[in-house]
N, C-alpha and C positions, 0 to 999 in steps of 0.2 A: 504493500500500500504506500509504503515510504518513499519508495522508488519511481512507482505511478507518480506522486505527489511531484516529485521532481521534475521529471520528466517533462512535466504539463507546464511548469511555471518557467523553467527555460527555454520552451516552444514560445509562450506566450511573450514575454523577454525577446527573445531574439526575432519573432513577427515585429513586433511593434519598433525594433531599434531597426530592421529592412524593410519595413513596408511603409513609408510614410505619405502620408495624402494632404494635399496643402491648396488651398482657393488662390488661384491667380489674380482676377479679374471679378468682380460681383458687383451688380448696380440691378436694385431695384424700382429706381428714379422717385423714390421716396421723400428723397434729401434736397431734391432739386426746387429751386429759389421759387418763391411767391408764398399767399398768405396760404393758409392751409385748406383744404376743399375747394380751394379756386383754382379752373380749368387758366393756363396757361397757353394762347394760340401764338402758331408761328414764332416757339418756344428755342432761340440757340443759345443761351446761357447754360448748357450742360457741364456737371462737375467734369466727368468722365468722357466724352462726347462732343465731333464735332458734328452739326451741318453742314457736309460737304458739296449739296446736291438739295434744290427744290425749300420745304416746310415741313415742319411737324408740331405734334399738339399735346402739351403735356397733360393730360387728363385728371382731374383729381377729382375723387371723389367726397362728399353725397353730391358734389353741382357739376357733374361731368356730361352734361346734356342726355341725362340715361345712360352711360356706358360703364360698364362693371368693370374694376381693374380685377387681375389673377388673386382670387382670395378673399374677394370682396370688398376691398377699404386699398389704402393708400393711393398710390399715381402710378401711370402707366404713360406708355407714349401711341399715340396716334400715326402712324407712319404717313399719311396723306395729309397735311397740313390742312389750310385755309386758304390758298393761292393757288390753287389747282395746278400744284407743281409737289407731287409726291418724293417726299425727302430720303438721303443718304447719309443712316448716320454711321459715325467712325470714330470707333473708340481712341481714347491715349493708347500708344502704342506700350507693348511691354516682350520682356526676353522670356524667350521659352529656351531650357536647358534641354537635352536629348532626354526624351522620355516618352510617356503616354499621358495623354490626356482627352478630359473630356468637356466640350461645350455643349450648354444646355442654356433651356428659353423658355419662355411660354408667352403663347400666339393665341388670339382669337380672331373670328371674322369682325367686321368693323362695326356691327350689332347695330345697324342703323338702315338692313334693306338694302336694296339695287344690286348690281352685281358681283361674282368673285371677285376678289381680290389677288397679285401677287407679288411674293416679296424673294429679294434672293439674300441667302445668309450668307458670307466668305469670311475666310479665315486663309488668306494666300497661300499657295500650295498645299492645303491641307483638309478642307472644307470651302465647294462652294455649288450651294444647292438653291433651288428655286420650292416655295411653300405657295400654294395656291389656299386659299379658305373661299366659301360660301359668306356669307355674311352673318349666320345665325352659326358659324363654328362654333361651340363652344372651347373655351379655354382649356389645351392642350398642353404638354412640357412637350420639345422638340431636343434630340438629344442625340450628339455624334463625338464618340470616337477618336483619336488618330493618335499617331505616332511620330515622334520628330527625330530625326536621323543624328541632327548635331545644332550648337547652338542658332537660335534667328531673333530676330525680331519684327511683330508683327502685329497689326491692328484688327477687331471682329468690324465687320461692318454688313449695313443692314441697308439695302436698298430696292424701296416699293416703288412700282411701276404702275402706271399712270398716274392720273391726276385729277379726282374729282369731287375733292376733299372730302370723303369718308376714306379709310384704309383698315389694313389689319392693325392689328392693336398685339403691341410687346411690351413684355415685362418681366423681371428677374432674370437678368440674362449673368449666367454664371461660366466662371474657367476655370478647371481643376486639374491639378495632377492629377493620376492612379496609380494610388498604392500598387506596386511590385517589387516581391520579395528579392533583395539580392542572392544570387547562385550562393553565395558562399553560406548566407543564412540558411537555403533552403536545403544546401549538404549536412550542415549542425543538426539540424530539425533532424533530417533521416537517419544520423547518427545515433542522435539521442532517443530515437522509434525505435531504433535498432537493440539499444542497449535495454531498453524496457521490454522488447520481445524476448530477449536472451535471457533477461531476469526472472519473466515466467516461466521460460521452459526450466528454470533451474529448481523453480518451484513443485517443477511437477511431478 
């Protein structure tokens, strides 16, 4: 039992000192300037964010002209502005070290009627996809993936296509490492299984 005990608490030890998972990148648009519950139109004072391309509309709710952010409460952005010039936004750029990681979002249709909507997400050489929604989407997480070879640096950016001022609506857009165990952790580990199998058999 002593040796199980052991066993278990240097696996868990040596996971947690090779496996670590760390938020690159996270905006909510929570944080972003105006009084609180007041929609923001044709909104480029972003902390994190530029507008690179067209408008966009920081939503806040309860006076978001009816439009629900992800969760129900805080602010959300509008990807189609007020100028019937649907905006490109683009984050501060930041280094990705050689690793995996993953980028994730949440998308709804523009909840206001009329047609699809679409928007394309990129992450240069790594991610760059097109999301189509209905207008009555509901609020989705959208979530990829990828692997970086060797160091870069790189900006997310989000750009909605047309223009006539309803769009899809984003919020929480997050960047994270993925925990993976280093090789040399993951030979410890199988040492240490090892040595608990052999302990049994010695038992028996």
């Amino acid at each position: 039992m002593a040796n199980k005990r052991l066993v278990s608490l240097i696996a868990a030890t040596m996971l947690s000192a090779g496996a670590q998972a760390a938020v690159i990148f996270q905006d909510n648009f929570d944080s972003e300037a105006g009084a609180p519950g007041v929609t923001q139109l044709n909104y480029n004072a972003f902390a994190n964010w530029t507008v690179s391309h067209g408008t966009v509309d920081v939503v806040a709710m309860p006076n978001g002209y009816g439009i629900s952010c992800a969760g129900g409460s805080g602010k959300c952005v509008d990807m189609d502005g007020s100028t019937n010039n649907a905006g490109r936004l683009t984050s501060n750029a930041f280094t990705l070290s050689a690793g995996t990681y993953t980028l994730s979002f949440d998308v709804s249709g523009n909840q206001r009627g009329g047609n699809t909507d679409t928007m394309r997400f990129r992450l240069d050489g790594f991610v760059n996809e097109l999301v189509t929604l209905a207008w009555n989407a509901p609020w989705q997480t959208i979530s990829r993936t990828f692997t970086v070879s060797s160091d870069t640096t790189e900006s997310i950016i989000f750009n909605h296509r047309a223009g006539d001022n309803v769009g899809i609506m984003l919020d929480n857009v997050v960047l994270r490492s993925v925990a993976v165990a280093e090789p040399a952790t993951l030979t410890l580990l199988g040492l240490g299984l090892a040595g608990l199998g052999f302990a049994r058999r010695r038992k028996v």
